[in-house]
N, C-alpha and C positions, 0 to 999 in steps of 0.2 A: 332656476339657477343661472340660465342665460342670461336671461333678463336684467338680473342681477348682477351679472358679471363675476358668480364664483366659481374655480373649479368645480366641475363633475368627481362625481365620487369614486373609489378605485374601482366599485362593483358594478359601474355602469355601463350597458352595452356599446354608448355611445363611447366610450372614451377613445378607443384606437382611431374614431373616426372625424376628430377636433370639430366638434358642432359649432356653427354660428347660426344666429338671426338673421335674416337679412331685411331690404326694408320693408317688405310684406307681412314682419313676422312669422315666415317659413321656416321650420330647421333645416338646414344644409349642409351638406360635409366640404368640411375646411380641406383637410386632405392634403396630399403635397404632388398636387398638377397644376397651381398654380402658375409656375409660367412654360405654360405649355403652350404654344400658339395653334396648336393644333386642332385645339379642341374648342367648342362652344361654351359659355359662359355654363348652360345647364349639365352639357357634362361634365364639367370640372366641380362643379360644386353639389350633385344630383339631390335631390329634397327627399329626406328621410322619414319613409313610412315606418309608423308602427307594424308589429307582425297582426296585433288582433282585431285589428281596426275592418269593418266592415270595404272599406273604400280599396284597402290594400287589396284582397281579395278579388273584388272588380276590376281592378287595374291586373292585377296576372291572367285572369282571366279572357282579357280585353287583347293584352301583348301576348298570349299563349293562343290567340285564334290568330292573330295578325303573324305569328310566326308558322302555321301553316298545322298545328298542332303537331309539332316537333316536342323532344326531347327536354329535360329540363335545360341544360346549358342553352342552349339557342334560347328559350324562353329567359332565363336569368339575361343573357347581352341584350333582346328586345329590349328589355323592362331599362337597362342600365343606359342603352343609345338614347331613350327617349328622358332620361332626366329623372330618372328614378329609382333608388337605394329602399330595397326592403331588410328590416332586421330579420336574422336569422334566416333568407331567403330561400337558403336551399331546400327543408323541411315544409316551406309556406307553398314556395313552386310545386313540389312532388306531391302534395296534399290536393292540391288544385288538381293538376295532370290526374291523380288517380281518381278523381271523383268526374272530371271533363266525361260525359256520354259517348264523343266522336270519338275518342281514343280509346274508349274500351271497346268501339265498334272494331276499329282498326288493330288494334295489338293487346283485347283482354284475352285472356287466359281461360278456358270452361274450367267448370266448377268439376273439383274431383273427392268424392268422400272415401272415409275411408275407408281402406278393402275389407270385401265383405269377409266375413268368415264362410267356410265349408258348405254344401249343403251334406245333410244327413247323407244323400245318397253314395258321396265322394268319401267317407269316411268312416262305413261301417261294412261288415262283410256281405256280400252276395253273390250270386252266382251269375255268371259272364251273361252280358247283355240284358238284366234284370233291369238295370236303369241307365239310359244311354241320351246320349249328346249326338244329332243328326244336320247334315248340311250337304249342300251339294258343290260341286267343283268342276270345272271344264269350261270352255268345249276344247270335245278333242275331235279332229278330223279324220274320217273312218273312210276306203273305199269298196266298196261291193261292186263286184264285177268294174263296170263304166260309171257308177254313181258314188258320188261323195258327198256325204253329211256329216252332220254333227253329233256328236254324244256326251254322253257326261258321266261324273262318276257321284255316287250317292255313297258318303263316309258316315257308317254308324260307326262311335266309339265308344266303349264302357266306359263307367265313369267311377265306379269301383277296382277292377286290373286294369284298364287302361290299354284293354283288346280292341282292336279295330276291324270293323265286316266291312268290304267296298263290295256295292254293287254296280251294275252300269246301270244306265238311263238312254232311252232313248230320244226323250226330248222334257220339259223342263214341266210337260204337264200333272194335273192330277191326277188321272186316270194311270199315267208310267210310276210316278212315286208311289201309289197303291198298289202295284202290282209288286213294284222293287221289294216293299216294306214287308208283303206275304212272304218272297224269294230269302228273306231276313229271318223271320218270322219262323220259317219252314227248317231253315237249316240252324238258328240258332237257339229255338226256341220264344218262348212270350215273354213280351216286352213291357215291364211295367210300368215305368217314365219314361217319357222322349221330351229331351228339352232340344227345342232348333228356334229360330227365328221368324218374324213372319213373310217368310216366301210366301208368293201363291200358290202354290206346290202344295205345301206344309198347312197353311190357312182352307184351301180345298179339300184335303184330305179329311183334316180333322170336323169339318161340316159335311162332309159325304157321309164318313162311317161312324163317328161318336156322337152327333147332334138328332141323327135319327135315332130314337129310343130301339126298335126292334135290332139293330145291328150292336146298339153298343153293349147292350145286353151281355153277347157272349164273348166282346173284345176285350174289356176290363184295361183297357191303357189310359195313363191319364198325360194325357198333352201338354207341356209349360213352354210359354211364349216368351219370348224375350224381348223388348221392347224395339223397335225400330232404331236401326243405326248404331246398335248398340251390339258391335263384335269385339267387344272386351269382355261381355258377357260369356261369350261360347269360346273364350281361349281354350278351352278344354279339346275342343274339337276341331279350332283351327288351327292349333299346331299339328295337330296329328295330319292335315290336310297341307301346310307346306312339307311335311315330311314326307307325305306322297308325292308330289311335287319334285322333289329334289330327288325321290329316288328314279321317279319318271322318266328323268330326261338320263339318268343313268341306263336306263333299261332300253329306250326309243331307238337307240343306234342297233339295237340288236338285229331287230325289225326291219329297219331300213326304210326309207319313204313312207306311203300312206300306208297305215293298219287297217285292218279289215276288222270289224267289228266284235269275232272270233279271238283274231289277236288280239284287241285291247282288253276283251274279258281276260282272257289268259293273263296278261302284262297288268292289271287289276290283281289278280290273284296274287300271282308273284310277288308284287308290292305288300299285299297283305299279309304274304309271310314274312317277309322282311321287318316289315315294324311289329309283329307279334313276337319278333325272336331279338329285341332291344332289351337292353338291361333298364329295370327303375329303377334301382338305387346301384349306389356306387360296387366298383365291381371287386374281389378280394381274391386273393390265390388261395384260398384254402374249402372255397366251392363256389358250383355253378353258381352265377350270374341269377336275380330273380326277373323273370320275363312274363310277358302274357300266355306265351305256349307252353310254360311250364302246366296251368290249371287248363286252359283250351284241348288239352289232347286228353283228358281224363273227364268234360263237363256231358256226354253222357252218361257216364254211369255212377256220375256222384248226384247229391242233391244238399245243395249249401245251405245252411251252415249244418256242421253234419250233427247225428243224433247223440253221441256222444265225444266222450274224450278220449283220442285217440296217442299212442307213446311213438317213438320212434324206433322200437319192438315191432311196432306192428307192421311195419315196414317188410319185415319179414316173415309175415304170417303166408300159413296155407291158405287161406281163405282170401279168396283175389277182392270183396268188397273191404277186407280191413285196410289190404294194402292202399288199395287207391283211398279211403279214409285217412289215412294218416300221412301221403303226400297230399292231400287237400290239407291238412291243418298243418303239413311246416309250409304248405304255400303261404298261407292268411298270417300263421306267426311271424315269417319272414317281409311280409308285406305289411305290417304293423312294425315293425321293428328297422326295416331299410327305408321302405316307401313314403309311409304316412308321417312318420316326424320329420319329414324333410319337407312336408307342407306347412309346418308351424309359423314358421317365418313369413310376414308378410313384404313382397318384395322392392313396392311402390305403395304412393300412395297410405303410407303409416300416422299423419296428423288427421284429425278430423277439425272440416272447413267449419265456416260459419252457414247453418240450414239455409233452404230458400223455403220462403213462405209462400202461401195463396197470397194474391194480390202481384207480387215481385211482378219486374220488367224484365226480358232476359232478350236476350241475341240468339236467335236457332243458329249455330251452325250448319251450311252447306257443303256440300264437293264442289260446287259449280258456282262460277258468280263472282264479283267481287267482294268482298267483306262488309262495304260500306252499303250493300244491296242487297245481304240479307234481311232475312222475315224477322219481325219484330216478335213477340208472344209474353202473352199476359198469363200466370199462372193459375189453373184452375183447380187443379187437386196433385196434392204430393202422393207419392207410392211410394208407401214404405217396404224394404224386404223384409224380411224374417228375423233380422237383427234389430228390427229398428230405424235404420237408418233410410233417408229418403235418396231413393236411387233411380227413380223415373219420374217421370211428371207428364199433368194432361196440359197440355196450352193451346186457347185459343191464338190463331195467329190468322194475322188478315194477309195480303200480298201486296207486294208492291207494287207488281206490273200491272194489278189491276184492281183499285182502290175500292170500286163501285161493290164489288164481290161481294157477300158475306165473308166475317171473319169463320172459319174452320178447325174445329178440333183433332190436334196430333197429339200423339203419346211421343215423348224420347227421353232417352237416358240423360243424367244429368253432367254427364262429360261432357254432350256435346249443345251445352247454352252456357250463354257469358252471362252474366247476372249485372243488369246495366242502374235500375233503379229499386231498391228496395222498400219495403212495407214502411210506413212510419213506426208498426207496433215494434220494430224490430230495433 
């Protein structure tokens, strides 16, 4: 129609933008900067790319490195300073930018699926400490006599009531964690999940006493690992551990100066009654508050879930096994009915993303480093949870610092990788 010399049609992109030929046969915008002295022949008239043209593509890509891998607008004035008008630009730029590798080194986002649902153990009834979430915390500085060390404190929390045992530590080894987990053990009874992370504490233990066949025999616990780096997994029990925390430093002033090892078991204790006597659900004037110490101060001489149906009659029976029966079942009614529906809602994290496949490219995130110096990793097997959904992965990752290496297999969560080049199947 140029060519030709007729108007563009109402529907055309070019219209707002008065296209001419010029004598190369380029399209160029007419525009009104025409007497602009200021500018150069090419910016006043800039030559108008198509949006689907392969060359356009190149050229943002070309002015989006030369811009320093910047933002769309600085890549948009690149492109325009050097004599070039892309149609529909802004959608062409950010399509580019998000597919660019450097910049999802630098500013992508990990991958977040959607949250899990419950495990069985968090949502049916059991008796306190039957299935528990472990982790350790500290240090704390202790002095004996003239010597000061370090301790720590070992958080088992139920994951049914959502009761908490601390024990101390006296250092971070296997041999103290086995000991702590008997001192658990002894006073709260047997334990028959422990979900923790893998410390070497925790990793040690469980090849000490469940790997050897003659011990595990009469231990019967079953251990679940949580993949590396992955402490959004045990929110379960790292809340409960800044709770400790904050009431710590409430309790420390008591004390004064260095504690003695003595004190901080003691100042341990304390803390563990204090978050056993928290409310789980919301709290109402017309009766107590539902807590962990409500079922904790009756869990020897009941055995959950009890053998019948128990009335609120029996509350005041002669017979002291009915009573403690039937506050065991308005405990669990009340904790079905305050507690557990108020886990329904999922609080983050509610779209499910696009999966990563075997083959995919991803960015490990680090603590340490710069972003642009993280480990690269190639996907080797997905791990799916119990829902379905892939929530860990194995990857080969080679290192930067030292190329020559073998590549090495890690397991982590899939929060913490960017998904930089994916599968073609995909």
């Amino acid at each position: 129609m140029l060519q030709s010399f007729q108007p563009l049609k109402r529907c055309s992109a070019l219209l707002k933008l008065y296209p001419f030929l010029d004598n190369n046969g380029i399209i160029r915008i007419g525009g009104r900067l025409e007497n602009s002295t200021m500018l150069s022949y090419e910016k006043k008239h800039p030559i108008i790319l198509p949006k689907s043209a392969h060359i356009t593509t190149l050229l943002i890509r070309h002015f989006h490195n030369l811009s320093g891998h910047q933002g769309r607008e600085p890549t948009l004035a690149n492109i325009r300073n050097h004599g070039y008008w892309t149609v529909k630009a802004k959608s062409k730029v950010f399509q580019a930018i998000r597919d660019c590798i450097t910049c999802k080194k630098i500013r992508g986002q990990p991958c977040h699926p959607i949250m899990a649902t419950l495990p069985e153990e968090r949502v049916n009834e059991s008796a306190p400490f039957t299935h528990c979430g472990i982790d350790c915390f500290g240090p704390f500085i202790v002095k004996d006599g003239r010597k000061e060390r370090k301790m720590y404190g070992l958080m088992v929390t139920c994951l049914s009531c959502r009761a908490v045992h601390i024990e101390t530590l006296e250092d971070m080894t296997t041999d103290c964690f086995i000991n702590a987990l008997r001192n658990v053990i002894a006073i709260r009874d047997h334990i028959s999940t422990i979900r923790c992370d893998q410390g070497t504490n925790f990793v040690g233990a469980f090849n000490e006493l469940f790997k050897n066949p003659q011990r595990s025999e009469n231990l019967n616990t079953k251990f679940i690992f949580n993949p590396p780096h992955a402490s959004n997994m045990g929110e379960v029990w790292e809340c409960q551990i800044q709770s400790a925390r904050s009431i710590l430093k409430g309790l420390e002033s008591k004390y004064g100066g260095r504690m003695s090892s003595s004190q901080l078991r003691t100042l341990f204790y304390e803390v563990m009654a204090t978050i056993n006597s928290r409310p789980l659900g919301s709290v109402t004037e017309n009766e107590m508050p539902l807590s962990p110490n409500m079922l904790l101060t009756m869990k020897s001489e009941i055995t959950l879930p009890p053998p019948e149906n128990f009335t609120d009659a029996d509350t005041y029976s002669r017979k002291r096994w009915c009573v403690v029966q039937s506050l065991a079942n308005m405990f669990w009614r009340r904790w079905k009915g305050e507690y557990l529906q108020s886990l329904q809602q999922r609080q983050k994290w509610v779209r499910k993303t696009p999966e990563i496949l075997v083959g995919d490219i991803v960015h490990v995130l680090q603590d340490e480093g710069f972003r642009n110096c993280w480990s690269l990793g190639k996907v080797e097997e997905c791990v799916r949870s119990h829902d379905g959904e892939v929530r860990s992965l194995r990857l080969r990752v080679g290192s930067r610092q030292y190329p020559a290496r073998a590549a090495r297999c890690v397991e982590r969560p899939v929060s913490r990788v960017v998904v930089l080049i994916r599968t073609s199947s995909k």
